[in-house]
N, C-alpha and C positions, 0 to 999 in steps of 0.2 A: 400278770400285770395287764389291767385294764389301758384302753389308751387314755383318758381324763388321767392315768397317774402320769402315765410315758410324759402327756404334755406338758403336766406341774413338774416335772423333773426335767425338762429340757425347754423351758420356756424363755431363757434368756438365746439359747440358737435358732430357735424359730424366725425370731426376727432379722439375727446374723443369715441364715440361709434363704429365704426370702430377700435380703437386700444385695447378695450375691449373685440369686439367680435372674433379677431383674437389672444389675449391673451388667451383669452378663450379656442380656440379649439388648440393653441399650447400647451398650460396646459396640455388638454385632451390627447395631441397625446402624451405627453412627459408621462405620468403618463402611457400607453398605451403599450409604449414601456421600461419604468421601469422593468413592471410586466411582459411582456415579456420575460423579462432579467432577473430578479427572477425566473421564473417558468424554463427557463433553466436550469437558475444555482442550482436549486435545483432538476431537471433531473442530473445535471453531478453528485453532489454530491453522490446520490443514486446509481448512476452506480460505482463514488469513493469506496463508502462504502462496493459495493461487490465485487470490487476487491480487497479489501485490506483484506476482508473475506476469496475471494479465496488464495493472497499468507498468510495469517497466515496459511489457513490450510494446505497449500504445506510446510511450514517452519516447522510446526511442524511433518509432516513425516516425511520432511530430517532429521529433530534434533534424531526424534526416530531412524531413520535408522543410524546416523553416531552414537550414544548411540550404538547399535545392534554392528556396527564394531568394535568401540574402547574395548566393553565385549569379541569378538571374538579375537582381538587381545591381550588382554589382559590373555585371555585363551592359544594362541597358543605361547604366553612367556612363561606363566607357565609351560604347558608341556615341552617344548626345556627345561625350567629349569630342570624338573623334568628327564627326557630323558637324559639331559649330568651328571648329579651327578648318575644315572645309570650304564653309560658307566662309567663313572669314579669311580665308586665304582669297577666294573667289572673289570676295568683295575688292580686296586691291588689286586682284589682275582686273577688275570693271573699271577701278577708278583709273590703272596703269592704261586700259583703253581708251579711255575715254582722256586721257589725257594727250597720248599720240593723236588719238583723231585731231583733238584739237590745236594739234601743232603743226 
């Protein structure tokens, strides 16, 4: 058997095994490039992860720090509180003086 017979006698698998073997290595490139695309996205993740590490730990100094302000502020009311019923106390022992004097 010459091969021109082999091919006229097996010409309808030629094409079956041709479109197997190029299934095949498109399979392969496609699975290839999948995991490619997985191993990425599971680099960006990780890089995700520590950035959202870094602003929780940036959010939680600002929270501590504006906590810190609002105690601060919260002090420098009380004082003016306590600083004007002062004067204002003071103001009537002036006028309480100034009243003996003048009696």
């Amino acid at each position: 058997m010459n091969i021109a017979e082999l091919f006229k006698k097996n010409f309808i698998f030629v094409p079956i095994i041709v479109s197997i073997v190029v299934g095949g290595f498109t399979s392969i490139k496609y699975v290839l490039n999948l995991t490619t695309t997985i191993n990425d996205n599971q680099q960006t993740l990780i890089n995700m992860e520590r950035d959202v590490g870094v602003l929780q730990d940036s959010l939680s100094e600002a929270k501590s720090r504006l906590a810190s302000a609002e105690a601060t502020w919260n002090m420098a009311e009380n004082l003016y509180n306590v600083l004007a019923n002062e004067v204002r106390e003071h103001g009537y022992d002036i006028k309480d003086l100034n009243r003996d004097m003048n009696n």
